[in-house]
Backbone as XML, in Angstrom:
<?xml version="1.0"?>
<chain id="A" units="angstrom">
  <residue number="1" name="UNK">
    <atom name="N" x="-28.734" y="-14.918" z="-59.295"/>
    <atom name="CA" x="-27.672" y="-15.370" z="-60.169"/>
    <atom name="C" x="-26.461" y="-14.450" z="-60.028"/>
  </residue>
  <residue number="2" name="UNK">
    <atom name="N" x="-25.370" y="-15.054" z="-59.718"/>
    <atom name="CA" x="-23.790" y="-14.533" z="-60.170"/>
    <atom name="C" x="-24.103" y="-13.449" z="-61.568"/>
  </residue>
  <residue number="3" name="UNK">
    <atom name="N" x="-23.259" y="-12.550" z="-60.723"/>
    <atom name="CA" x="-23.399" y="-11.540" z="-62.183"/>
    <atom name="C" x="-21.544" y="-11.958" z="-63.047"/>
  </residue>
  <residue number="4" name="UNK">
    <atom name="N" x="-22.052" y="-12.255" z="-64.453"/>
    <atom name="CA" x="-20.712" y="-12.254" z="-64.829"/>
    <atom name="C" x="-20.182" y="-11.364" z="-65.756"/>
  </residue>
  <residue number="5" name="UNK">
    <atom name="N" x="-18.327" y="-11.093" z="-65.419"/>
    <atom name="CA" x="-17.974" y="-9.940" z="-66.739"/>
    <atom name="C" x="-18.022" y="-10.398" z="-67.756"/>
  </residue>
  <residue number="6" name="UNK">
    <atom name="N" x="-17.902" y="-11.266" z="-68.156"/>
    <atom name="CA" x="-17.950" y="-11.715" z="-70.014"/>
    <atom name="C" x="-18.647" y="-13.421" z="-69.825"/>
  </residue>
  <residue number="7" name="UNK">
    <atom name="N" x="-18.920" y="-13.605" z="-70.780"/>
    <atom name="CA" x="-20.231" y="-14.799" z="-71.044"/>
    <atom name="C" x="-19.460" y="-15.422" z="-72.384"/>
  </residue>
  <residue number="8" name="UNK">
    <atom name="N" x="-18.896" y="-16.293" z="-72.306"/>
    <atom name="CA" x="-18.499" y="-16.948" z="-73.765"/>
    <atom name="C" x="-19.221" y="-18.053" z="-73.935"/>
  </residue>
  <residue number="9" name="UNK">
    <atom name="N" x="-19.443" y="-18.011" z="-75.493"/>
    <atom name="CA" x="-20.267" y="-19.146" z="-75.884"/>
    <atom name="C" x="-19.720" y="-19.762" z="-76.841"/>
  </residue>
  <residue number="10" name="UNK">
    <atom name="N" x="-19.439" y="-21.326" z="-76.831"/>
    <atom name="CA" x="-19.027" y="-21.884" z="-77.759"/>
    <atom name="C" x="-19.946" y="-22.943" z="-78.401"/>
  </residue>
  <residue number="11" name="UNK">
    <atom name="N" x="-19.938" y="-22.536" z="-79.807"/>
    <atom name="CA" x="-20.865" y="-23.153" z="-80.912"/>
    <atom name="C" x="-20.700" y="-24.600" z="-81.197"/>
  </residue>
  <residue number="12" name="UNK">
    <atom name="N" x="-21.594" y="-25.661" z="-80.845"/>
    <atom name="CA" x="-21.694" y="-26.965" z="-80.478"/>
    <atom name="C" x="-22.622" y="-27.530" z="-81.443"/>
  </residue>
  <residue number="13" name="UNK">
    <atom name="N" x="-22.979" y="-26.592" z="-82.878"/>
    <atom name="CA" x="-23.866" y="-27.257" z="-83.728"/>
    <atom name="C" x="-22.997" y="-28.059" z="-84.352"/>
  </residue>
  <residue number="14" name="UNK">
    <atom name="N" x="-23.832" y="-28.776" z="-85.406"/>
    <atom name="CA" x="-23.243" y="-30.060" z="-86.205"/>
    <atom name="C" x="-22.000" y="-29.871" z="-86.603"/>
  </residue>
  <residue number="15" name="UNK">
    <atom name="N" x="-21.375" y="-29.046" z="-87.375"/>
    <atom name="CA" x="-20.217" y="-28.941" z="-88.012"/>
    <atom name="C" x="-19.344" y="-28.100" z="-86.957"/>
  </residue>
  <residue number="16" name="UNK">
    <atom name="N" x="-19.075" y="-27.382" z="-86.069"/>
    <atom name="CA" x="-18.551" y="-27.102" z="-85.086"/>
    <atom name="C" x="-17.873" y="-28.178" z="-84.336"/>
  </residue>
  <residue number="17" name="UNK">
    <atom name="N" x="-19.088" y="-28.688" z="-83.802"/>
    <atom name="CA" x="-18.662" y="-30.049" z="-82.805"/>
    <atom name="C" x="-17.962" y="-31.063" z="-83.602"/>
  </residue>
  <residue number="18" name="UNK">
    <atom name="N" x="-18.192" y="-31.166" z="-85.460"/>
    <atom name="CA" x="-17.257" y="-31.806" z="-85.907"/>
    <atom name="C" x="-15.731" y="-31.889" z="-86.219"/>
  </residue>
  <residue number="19" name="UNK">
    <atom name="N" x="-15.851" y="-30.329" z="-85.679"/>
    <atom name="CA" x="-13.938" y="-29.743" z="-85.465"/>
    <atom name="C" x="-13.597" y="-29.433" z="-84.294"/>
  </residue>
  <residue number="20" name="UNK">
    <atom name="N" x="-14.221" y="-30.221" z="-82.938"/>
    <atom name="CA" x="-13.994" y="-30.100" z="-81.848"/>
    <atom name="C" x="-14.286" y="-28.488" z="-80.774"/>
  </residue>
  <residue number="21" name="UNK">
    <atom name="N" x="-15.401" y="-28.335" z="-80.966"/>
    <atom name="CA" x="-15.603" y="-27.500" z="-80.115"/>
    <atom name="C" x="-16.346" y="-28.167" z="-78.687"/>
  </residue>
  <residue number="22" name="UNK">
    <atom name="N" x="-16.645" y="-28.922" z="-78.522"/>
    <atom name="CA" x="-16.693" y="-29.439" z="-77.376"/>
    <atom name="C" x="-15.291" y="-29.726" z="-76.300"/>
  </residue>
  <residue number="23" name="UNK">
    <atom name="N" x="-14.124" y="-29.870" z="-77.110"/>
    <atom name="CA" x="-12.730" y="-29.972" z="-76.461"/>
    <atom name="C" x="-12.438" y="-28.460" z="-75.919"/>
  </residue>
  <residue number="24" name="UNK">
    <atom name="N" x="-12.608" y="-26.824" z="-77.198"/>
    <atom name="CA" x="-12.599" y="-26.201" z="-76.873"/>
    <atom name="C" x="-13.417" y="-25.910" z="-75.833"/>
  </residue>
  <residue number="25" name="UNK">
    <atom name="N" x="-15.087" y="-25.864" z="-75.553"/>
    <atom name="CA" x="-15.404" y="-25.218" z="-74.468"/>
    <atom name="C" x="-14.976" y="-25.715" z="-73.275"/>
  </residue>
  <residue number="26" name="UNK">
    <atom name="N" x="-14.440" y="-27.328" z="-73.266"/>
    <atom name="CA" x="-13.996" y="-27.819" z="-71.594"/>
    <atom name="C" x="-12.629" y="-26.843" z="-71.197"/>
  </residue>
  <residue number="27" name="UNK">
    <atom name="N" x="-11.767" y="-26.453" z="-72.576"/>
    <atom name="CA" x="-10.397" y="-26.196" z="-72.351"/>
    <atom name="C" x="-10.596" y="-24.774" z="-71.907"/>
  </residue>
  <residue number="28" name="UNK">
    <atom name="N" x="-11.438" y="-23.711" z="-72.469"/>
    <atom name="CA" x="-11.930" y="-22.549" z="-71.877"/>
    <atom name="C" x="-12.207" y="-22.384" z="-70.325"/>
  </residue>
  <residue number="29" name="UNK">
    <atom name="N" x="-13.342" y="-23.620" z="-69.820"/>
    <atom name="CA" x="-13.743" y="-23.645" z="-68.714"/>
    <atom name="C" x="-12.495" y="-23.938" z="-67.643"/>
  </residue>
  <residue number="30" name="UNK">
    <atom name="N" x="-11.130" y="-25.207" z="-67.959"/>
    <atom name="CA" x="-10.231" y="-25.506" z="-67.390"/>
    <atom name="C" x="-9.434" y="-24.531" z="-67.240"/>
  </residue>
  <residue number="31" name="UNK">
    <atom name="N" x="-9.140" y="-23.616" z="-68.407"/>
    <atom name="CA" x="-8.010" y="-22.670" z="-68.099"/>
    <atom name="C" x="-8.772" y="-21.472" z="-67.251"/>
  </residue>
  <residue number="32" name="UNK">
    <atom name="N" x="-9.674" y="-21.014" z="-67.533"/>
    <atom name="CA" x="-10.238" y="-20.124" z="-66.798"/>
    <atom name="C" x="-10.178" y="-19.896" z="-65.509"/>
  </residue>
  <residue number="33" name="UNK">
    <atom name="N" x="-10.850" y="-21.719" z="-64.934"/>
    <atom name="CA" x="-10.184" y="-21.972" z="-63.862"/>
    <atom name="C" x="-9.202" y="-21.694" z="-62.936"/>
  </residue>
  <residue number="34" name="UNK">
    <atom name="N" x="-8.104" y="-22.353" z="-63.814"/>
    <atom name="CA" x="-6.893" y="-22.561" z="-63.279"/>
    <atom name="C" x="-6.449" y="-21.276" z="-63.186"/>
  </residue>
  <residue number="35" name="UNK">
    <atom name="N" x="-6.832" y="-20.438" z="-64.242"/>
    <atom name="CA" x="-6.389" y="-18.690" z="-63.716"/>
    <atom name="C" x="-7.505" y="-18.166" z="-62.836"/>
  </residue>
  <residue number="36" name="UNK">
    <atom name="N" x="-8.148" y="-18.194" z="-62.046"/>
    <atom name="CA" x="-8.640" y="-17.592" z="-60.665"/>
    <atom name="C" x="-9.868" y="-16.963" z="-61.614"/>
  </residue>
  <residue number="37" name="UNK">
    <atom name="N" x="-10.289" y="-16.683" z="-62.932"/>
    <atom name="CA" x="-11.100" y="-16.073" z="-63.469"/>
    <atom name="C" x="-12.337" y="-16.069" z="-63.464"/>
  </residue>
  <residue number="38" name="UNK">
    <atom name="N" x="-13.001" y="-15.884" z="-62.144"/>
    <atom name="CA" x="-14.365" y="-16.755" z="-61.767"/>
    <atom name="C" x="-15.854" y="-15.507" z="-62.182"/>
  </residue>
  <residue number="39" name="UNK">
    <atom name="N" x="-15.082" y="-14.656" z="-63.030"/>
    <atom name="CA" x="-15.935" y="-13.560" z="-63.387"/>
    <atom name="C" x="-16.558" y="-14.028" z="-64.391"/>
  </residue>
  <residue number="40" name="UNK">
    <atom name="N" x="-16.079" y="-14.789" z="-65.477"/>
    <atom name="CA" x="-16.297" y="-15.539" z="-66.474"/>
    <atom name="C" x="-17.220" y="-16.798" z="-66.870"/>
  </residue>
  <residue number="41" name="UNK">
    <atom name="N" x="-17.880" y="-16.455" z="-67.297"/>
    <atom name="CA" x="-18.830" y="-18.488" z="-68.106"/>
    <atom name="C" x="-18.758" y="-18.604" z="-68.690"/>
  </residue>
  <residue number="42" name="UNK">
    <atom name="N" x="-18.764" y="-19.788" z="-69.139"/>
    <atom name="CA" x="-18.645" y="-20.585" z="-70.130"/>
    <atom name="C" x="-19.735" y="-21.199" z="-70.570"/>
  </residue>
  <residue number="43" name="UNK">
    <atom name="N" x="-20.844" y="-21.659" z="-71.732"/>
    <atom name="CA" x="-21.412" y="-21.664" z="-72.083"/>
    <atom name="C" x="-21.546" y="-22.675" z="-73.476"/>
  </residue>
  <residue number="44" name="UNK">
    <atom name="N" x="-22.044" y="-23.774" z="-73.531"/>
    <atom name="CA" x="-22.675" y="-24.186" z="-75.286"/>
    <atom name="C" x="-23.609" y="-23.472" z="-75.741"/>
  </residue>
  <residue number="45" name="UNK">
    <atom name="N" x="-23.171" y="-23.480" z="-76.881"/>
    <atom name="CA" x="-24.434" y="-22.742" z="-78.090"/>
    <atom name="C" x="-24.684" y="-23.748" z="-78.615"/>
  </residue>
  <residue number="46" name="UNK">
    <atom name="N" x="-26.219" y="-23.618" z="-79.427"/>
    <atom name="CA" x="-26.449" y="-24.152" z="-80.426"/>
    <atom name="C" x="-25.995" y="-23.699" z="-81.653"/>
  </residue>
  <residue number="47" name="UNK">
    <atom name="N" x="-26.297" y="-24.196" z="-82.870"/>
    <atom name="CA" x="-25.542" y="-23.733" z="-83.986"/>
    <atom name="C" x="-26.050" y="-22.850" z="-84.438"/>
  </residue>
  <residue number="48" name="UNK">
    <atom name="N" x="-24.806" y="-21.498" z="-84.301"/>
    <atom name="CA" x="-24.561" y="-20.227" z="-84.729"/>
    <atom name="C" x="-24.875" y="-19.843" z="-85.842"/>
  </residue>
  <residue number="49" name="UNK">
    <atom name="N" x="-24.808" y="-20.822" z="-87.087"/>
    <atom name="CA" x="-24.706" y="-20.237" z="-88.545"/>
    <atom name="C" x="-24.043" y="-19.735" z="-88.694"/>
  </residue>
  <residue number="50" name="UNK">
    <atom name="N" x="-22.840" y="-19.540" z="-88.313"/>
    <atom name="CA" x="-21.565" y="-18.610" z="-89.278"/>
    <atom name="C" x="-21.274" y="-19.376" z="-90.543"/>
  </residue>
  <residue number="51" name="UNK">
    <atom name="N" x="-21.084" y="-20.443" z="-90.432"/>
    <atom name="CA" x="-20.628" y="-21.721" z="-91.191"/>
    <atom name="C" x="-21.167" y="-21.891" z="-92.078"/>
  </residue>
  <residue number="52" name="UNK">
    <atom name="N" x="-22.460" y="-21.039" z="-92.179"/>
    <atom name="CA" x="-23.734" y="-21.054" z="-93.735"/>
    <atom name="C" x="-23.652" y="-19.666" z="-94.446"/>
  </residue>
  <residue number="53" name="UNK">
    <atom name="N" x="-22.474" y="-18.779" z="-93.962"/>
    <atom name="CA" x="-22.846" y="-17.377" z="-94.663"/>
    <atom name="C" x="-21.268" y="-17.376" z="-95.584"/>
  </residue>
  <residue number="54" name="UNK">
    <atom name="N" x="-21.078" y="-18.767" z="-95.652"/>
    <atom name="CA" x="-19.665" y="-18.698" z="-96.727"/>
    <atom name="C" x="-19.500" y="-20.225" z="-97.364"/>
  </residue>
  <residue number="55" name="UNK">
    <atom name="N" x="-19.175" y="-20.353" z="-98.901"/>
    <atom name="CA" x="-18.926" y="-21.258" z="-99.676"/>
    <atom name="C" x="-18.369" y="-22.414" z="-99.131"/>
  </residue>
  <residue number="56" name="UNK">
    <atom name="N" x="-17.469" y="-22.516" z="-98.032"/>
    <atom name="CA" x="-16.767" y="-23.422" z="-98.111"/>
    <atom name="C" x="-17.462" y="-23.276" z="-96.314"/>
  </residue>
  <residue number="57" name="UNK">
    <atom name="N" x="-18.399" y="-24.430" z="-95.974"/>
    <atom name="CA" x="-19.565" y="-24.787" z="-95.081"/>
    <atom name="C" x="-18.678" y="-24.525" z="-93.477"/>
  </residue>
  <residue number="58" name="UNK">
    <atom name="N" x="-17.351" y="-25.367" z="-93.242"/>
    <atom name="CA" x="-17.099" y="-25.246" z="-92.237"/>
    <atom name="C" x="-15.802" y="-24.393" z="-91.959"/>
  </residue>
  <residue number="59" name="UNK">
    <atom name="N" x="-15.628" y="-23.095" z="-92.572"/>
    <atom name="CA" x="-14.289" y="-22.217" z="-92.700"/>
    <atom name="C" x="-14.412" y="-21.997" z="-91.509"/>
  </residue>
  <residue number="60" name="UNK">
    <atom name="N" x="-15.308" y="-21.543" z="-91.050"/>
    <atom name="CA" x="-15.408" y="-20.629" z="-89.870"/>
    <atom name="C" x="-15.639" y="-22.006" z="-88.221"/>
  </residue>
  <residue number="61" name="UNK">
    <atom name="N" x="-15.757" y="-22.592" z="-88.505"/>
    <atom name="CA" x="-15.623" y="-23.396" z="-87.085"/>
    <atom name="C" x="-14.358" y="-24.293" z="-86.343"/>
  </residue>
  <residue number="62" name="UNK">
    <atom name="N" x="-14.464" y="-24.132" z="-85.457"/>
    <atom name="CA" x="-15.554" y="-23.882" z="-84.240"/>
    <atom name="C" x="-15.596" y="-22.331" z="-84.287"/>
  </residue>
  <residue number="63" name="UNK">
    <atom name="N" x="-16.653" y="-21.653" z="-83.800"/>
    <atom name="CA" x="-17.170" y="-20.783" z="-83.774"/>
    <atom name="C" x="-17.147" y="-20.036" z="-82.028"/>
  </residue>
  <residue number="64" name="UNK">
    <atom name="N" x="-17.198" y="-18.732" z="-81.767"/>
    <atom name="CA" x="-17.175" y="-18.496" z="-80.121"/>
    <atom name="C" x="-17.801" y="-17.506" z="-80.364"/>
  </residue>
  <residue number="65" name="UNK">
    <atom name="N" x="-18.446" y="-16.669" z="-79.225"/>
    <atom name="CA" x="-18.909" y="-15.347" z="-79.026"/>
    <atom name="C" x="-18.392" y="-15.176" z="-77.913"/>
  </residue>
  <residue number="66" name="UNK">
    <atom name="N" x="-17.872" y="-13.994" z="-77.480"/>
    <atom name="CA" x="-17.812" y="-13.337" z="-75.906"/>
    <atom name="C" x="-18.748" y="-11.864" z="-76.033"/>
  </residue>
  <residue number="67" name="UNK">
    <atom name="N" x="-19.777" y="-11.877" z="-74.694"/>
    <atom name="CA" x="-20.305" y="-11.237" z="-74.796"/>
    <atom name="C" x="-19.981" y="-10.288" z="-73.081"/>
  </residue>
  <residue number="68" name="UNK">
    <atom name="N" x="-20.435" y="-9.419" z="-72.994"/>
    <atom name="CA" x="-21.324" y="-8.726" z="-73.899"/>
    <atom name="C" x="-20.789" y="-7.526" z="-74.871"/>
  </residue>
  <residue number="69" name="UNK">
    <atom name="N" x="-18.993" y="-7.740" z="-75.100"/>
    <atom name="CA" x="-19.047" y="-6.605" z="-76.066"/>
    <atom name="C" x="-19.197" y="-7.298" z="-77.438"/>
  </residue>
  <residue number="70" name="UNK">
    <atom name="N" x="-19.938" y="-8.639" z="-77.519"/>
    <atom name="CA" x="-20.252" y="-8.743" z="-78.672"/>
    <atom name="C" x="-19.172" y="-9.366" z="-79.987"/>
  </residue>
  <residue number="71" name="UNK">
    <atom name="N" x="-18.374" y="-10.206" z="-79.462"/>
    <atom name="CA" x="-17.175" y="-10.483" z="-80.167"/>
    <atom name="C" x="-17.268" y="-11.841" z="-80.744"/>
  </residue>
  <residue number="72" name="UNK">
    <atom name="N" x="-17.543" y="-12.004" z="-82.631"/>
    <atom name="CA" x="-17.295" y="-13.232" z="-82.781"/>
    <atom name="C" x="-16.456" y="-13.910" z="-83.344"/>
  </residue>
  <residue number="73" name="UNK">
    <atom name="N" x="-15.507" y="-14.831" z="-83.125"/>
    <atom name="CA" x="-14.229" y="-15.594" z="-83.443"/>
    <atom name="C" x="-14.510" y="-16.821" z="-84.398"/>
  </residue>
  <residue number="74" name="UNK">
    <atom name="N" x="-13.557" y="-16.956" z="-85.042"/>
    <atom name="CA" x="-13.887" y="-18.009" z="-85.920"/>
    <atom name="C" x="-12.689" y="-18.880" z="-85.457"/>
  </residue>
  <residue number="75" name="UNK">
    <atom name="N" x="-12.929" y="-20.568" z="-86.320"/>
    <atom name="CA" x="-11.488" y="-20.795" z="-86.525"/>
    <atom name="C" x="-10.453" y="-21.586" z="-85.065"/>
  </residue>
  <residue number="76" name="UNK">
    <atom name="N" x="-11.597" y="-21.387" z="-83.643"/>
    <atom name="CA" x="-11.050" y="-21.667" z="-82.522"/>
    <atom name="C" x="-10.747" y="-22.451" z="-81.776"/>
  </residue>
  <residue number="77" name="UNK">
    <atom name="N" x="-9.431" y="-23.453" z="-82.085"/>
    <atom name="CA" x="-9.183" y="-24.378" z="-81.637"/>
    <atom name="C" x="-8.357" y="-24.516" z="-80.356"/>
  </residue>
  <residue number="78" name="UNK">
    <atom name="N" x="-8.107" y="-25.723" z="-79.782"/>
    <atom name="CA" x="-7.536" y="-26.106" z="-78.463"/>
    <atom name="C" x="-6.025" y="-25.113" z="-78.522"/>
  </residue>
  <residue number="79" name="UNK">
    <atom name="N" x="-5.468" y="-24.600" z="-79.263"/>
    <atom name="CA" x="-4.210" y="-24.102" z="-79.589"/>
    <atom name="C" x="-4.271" y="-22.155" z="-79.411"/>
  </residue>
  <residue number="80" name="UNK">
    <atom name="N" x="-5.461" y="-22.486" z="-79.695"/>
    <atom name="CA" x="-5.762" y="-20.479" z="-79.900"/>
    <atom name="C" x="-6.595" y="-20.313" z="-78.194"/>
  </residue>
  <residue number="81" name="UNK">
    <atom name="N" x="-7.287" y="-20.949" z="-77.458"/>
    <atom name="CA" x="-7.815" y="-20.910" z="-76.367"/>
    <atom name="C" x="-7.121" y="-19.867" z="-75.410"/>
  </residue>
  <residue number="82" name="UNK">
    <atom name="N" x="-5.588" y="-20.413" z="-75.357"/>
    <atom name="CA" x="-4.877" y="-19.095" z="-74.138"/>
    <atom name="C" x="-5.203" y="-18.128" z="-74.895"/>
  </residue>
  <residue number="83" name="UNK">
    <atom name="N" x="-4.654" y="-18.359" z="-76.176"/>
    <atom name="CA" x="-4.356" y="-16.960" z="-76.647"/>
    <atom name="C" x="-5.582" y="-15.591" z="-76.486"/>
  </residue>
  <residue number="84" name="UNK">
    <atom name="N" x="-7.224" y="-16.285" z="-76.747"/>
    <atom name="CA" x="-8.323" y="-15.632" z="-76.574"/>
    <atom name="C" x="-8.244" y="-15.512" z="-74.797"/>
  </residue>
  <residue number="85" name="UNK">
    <atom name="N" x="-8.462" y="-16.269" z="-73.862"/>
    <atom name="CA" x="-7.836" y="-15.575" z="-72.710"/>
    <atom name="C" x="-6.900" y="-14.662" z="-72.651"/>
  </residue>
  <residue number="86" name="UNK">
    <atom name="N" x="-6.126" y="-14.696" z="-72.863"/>
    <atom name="CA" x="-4.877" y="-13.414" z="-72.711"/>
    <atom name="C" x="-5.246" y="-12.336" z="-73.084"/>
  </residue>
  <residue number="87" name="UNK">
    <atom name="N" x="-5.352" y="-12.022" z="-74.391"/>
    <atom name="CA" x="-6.049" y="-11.121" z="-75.133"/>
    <atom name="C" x="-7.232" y="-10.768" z="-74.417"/>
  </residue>
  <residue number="88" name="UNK">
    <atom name="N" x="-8.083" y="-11.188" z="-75.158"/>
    <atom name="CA" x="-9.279" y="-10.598" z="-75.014"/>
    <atom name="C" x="-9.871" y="-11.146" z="-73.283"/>
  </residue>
  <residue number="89" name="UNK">
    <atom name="N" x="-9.962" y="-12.020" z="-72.881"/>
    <atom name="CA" x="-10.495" y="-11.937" z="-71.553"/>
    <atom name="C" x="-9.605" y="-11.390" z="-70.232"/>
  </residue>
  <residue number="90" name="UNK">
    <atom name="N" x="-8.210" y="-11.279" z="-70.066"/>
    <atom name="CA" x="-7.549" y="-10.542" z="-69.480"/>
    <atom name="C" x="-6.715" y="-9.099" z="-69.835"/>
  </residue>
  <residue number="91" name="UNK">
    <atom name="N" x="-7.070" y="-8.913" z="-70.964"/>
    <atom name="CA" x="-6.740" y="-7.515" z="-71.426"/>
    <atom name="C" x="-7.319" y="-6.772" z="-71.693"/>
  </residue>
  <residue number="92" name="UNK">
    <atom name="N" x="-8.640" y="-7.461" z="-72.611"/>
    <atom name="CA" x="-9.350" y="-6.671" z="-73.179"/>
    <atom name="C" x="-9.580" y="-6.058" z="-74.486"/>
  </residue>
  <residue number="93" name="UNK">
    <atom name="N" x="-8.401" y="-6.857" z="-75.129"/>
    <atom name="CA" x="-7.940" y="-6.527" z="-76.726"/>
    <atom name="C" x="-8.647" y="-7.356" z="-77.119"/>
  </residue>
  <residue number="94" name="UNK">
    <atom name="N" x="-8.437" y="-7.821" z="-78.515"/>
    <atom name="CA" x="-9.144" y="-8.526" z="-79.930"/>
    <atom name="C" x="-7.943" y="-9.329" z="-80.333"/>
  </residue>
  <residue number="95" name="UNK">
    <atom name="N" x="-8.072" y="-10.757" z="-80.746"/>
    <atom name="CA" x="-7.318" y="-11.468" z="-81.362"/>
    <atom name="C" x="-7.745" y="-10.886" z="-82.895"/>
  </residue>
  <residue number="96" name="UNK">
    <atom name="N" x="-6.842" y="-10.055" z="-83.574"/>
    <atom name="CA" x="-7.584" y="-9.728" z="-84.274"/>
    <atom name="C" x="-7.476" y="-10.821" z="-86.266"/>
  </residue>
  <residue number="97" name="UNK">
    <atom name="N" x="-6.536" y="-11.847" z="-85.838"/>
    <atom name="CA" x="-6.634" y="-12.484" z="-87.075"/>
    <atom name="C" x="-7.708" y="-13.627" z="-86.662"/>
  </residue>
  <residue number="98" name="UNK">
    <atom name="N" x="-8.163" y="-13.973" z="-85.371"/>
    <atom name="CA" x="-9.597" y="-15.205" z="-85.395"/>
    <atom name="C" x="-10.997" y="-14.205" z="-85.669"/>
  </residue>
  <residue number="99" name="UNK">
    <atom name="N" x="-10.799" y="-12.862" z="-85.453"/>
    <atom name="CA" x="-11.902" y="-12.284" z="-85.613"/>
    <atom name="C" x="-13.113" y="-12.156" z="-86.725"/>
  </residue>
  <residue number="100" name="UNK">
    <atom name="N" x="-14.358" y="-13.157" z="-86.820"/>
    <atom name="CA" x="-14.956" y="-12.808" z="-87.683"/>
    <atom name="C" x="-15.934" y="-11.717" z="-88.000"/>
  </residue>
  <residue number="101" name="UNK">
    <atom name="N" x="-16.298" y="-11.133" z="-86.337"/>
    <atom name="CA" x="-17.278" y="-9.952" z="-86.620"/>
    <atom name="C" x="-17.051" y="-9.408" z="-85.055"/>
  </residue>
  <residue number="102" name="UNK">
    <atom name="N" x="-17.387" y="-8.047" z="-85.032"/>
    <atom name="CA" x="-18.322" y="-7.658" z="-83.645"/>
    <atom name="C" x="-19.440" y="-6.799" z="-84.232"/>
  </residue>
  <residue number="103" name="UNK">
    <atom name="N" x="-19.983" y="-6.731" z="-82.745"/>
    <atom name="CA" x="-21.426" y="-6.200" z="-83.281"/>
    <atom name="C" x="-21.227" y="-4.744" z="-82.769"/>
  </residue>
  <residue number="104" name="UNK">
    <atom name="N" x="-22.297" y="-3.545" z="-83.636"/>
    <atom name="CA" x="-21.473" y="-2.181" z="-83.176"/>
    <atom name="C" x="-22.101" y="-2.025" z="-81.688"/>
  </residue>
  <residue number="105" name="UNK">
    <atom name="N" x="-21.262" y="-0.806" z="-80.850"/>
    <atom name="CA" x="-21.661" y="-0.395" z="-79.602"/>
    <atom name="C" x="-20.376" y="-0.615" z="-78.902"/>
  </residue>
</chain>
C-alpha cells in the first residue's frame, strides 16, 4: 500500500450525509486532485458521533478528521473545503474557527 501524509475522513452517517457530506468528500477528492496532492486520501466514515455529544443533534455536521495529527472539524461544507486544504493540508496550520477537537500528541 501507498504510504500517505494525511488520511481525511469524512463522516457519512445519517445526519452528516443529511447536510451533504457526501458532496464534501467528492469536492476534497476533486480539489486534491486538481492540486497535484497525491500524498493525500480521502476516505468515508461511518458515523462519528460528534453530533450526539451536543443538544442541538446536527451542530456539528458534516463532520471530518485528518489524520494522523488527529484533527477534528466540524461544520464542513462545499465552501470551507479549499479553505481546509490551504490551511491545514498545504501548510499545516488549523482552521481554527471549524475546529472541534484534536487529540493530544
Amino acid at each position: 500500500m501507498k504510504p500517505y501524509r494525511l488520511h481525511i475522513f469524512v463522516c457519512e452517517g445519517k445526519r452528516c450525509s443529511a447536510k451533504g457530506s457526501e458532496a464534501v468528500r467528492e469536492a476534497f477528492k476533486e480539489r486534491l486532485k486538481a492540486a497535484g496532492l497525491k500524498d493525500v486520501k480521502v476516505s468515508k466514515s461511518g458515523c462519528l458521533k460528534v453530533c450526539k455529544e451536543t443538544p442541538v443533534e446536527a451542530e456539528f455536521c458534516p463532520a471530518v478528521v485528518i489524520y494522523p495529527q488527529g484533527v477534528w472539524y466540524k461544520n464542513v461544507t462545499l465552501g470551507t473545503v479549499d479553505e481546509i486544504i490551504e490551511t491545514h493540508v498545504k501548510k499545516g496550520g488549523i482552521v481554527e474557527r471549524l475546529l472541534l477537537f484534536r487529540l493530544p500528541g
